[in-house]
NUVEX-300097 format. One line per field, with one value per atom (N, C-alpha, C, O, CB): residue in three letters; x, y, z; residue number from 0. Coordinates in steps of 0.1 Angstrom, whole numbers, plus 5000, padded with zeros to 4 digits. Glycine has a CB too. Layout:
N
residu	[ala	...]
u	[X	...]
v	[Y	...]
w	[Z	...]
num	[NUM	...]
//
This chain:
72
residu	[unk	unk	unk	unk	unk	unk	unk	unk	unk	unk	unk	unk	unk	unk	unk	unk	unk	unk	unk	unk	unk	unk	unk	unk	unk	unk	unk	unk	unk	unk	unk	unk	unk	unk	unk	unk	unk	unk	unk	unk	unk	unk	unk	unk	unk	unk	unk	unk	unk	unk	unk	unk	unk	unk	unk	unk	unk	unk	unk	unk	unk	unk	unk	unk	unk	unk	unk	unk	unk	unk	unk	unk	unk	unk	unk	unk	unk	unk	unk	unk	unk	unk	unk	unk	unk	unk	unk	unk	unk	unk	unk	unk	unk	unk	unk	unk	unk	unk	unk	unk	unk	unk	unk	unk	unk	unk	unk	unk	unk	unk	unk	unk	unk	unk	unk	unk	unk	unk	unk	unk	unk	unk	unk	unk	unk	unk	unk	unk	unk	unk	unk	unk	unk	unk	unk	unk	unk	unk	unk	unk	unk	unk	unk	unk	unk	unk	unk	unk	unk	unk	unk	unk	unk	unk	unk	unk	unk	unk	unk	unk	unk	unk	unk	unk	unk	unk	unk	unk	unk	unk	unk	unk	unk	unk	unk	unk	unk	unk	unk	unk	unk	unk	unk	unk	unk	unk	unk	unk	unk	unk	unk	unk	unk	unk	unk	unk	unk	unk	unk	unk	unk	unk	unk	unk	unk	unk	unk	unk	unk	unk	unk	unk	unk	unk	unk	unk	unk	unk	unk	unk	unk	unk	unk	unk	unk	unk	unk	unk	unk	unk	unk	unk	unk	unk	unk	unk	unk	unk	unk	unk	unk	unk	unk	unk	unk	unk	unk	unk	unk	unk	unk	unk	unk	unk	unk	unk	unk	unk	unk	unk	unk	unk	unk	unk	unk	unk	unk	unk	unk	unk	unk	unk	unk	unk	unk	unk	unk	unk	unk	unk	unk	unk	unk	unk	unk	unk	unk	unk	unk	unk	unk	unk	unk	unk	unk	unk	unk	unk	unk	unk	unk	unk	unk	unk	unk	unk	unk	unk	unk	unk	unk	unk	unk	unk	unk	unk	unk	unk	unk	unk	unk	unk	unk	unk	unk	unk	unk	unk	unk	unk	unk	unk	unk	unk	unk	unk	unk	unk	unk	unk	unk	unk	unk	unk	unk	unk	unk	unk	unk	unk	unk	unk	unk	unk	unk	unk	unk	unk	unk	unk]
u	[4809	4823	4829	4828	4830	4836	4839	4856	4866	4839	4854	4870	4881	4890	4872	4882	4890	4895	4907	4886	4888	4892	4895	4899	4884	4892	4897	4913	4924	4883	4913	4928	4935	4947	4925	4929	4936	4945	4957	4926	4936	4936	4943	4948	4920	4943	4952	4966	4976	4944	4968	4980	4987	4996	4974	4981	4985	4988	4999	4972	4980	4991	5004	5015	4985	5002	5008	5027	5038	4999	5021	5036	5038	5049	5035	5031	5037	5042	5048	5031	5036	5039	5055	5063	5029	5057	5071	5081	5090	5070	5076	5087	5090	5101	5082	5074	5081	5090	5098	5073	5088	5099	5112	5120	5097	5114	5128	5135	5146	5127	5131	5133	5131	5134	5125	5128	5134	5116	5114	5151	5106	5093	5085	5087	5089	5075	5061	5051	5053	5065	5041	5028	5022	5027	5021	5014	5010	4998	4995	5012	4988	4974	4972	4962	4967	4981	4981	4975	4978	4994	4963	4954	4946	4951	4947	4932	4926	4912	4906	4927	4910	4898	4879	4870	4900	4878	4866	4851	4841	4867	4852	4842	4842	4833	4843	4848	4849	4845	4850	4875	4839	4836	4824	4818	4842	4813	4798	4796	4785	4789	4804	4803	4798	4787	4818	4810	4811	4814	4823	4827	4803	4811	4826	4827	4804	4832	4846	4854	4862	4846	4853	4860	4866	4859	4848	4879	4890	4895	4895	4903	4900	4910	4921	4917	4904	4932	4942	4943	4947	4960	4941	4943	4959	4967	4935	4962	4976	4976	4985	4992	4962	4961	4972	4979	4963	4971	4977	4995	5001	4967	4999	5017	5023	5015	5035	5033	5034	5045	5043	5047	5055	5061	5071	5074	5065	5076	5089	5091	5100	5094	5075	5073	5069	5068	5060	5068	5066	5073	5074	5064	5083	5100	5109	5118	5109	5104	5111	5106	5114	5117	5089	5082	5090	5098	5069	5087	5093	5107	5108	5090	5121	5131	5135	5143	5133	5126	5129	5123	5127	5125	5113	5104	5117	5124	5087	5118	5133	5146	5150	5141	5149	5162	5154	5161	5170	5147	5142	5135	5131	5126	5136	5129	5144	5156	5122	5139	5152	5151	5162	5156	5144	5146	5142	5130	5140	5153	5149	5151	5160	5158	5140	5138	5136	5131	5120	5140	5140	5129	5127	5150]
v	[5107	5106	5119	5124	5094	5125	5136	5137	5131	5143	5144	5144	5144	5136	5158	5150	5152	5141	5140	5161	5131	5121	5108	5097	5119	5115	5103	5112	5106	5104	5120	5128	5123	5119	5150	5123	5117	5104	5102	5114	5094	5082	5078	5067	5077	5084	5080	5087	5082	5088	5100	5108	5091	5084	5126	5088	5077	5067	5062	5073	5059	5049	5054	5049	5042	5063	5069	5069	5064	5079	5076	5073	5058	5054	5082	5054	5041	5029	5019	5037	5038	5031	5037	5029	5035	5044	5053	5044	5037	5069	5047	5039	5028	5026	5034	5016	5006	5003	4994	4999	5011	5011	5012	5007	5019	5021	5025	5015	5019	5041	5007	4998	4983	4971	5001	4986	4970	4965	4956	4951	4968	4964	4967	4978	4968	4960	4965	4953	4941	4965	4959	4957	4956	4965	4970	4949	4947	4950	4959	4936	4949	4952	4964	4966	4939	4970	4987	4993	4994	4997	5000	5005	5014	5015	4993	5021	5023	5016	5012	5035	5018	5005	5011	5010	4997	5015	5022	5021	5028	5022	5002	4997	5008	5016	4980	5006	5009	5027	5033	5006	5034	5045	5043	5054	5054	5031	5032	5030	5035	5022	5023	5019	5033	5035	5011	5042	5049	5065	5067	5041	5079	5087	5093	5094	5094	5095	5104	5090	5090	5119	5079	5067	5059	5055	5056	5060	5056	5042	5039	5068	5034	5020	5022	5026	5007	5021	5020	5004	5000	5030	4993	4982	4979	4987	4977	4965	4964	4950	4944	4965	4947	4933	4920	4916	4939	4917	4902	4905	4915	4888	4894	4899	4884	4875	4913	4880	4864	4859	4866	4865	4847	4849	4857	4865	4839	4856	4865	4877	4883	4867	4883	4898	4897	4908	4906	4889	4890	4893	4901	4881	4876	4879	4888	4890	4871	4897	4909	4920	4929	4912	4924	4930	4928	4937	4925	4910	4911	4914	4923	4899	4910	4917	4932	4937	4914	4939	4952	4960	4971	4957	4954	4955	4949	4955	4943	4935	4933	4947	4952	4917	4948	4959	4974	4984	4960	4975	4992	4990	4999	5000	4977	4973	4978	4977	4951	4984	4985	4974	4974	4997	4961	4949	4938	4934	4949	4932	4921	4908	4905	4923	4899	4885	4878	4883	4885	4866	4856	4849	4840	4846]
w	[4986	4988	4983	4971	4981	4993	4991	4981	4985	5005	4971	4963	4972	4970	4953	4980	4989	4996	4999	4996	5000	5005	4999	5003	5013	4982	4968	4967	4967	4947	4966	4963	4979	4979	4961	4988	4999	4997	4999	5009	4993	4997	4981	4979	5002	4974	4959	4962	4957	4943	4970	4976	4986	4982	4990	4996	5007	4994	4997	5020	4978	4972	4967	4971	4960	4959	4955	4964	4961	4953	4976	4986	4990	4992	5001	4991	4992	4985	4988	4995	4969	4957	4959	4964	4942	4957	4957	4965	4961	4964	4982	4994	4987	4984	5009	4983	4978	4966	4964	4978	4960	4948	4949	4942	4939	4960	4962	4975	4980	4967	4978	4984	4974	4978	4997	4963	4950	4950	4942	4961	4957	4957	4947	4941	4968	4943	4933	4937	4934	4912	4943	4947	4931	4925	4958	4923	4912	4917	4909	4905	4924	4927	4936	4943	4932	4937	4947	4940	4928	4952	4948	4941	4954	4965	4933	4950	4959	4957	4947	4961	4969	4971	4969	4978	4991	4959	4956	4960	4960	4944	4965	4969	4983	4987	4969	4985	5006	5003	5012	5018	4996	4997	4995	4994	4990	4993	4993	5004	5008	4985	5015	5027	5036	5042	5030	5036	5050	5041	5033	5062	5046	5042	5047	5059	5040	5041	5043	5047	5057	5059	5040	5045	5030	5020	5054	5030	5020	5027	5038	5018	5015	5017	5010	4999	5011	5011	4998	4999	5010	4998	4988	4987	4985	4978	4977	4993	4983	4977	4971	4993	4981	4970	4970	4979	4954	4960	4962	4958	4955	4948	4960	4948	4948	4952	4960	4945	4938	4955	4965	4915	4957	4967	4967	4975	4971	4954	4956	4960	4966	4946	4953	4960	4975	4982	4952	4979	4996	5006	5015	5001	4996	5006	5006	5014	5003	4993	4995	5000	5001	4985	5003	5013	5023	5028	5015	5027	5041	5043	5051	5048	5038	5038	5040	5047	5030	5029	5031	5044	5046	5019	5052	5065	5075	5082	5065	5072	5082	5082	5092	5074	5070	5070	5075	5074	5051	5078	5083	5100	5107	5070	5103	5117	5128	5124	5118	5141	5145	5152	5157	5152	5158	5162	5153	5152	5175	5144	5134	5140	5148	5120	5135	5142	5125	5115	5156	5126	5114	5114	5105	5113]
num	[0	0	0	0	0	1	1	1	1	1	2	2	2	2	2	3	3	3	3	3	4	4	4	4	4	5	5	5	5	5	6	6	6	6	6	7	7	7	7	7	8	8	8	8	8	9	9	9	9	9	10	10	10	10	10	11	11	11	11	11	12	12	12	12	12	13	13	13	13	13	14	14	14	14	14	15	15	15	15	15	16	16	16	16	16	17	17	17	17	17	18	18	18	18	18	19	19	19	19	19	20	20	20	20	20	21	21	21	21	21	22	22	22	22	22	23	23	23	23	23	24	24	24	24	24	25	25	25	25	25	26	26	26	26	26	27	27	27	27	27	28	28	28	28	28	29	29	29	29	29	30	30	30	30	30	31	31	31	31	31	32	32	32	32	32	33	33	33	33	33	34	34	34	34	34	35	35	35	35	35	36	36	36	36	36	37	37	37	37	37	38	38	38	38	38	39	39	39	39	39	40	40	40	40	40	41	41	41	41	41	42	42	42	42	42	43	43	43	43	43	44	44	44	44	44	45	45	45	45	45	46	46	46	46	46	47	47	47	47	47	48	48	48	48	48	49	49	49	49	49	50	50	50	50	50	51	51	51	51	51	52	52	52	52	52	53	53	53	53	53	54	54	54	54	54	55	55	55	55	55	56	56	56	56	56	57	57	57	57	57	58	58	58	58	58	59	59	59	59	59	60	60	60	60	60	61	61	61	61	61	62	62	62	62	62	63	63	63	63	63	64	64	64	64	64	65	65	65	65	65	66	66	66	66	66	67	67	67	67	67	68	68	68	68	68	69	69	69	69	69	70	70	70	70	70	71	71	71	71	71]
//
């Protein structure tokens, strides 16, 4: 596994850790997925793991408020 595709793939949580924060979100198990680099070379996962409901409904909320066609 090339560094480059660990600095990749920790760059890709990293921003997403961010979006979700700024939208009221925290993923508790966001992470990167280290297993998935014995698998395949030049092949990254960023996990976002598990989160409780509350953190969902507000996943999905904040996914509803940025969708330009929102459905209930």
């Amino acid at each position: 596994m090339s560094d480059e595709v660990l600095k990749e793939a920790e760059a890709a949580r990293a921003e997403l850790d961010a979006a979700l924060t700024a939208v009221g979100v925290t993923l508790p198990s966001l992470g990167v997925d280290l297993i998935a680099y014995t698998g395949q070379p030049g092949f990254a996962l960023v996990e976002l793991g598990r989160c409780n409901v509350s953190t969902a409904r507000a996943l999905a909320a904040a996914l509803r408020r940025s969708s330009p066609c929102t459905t209930s």
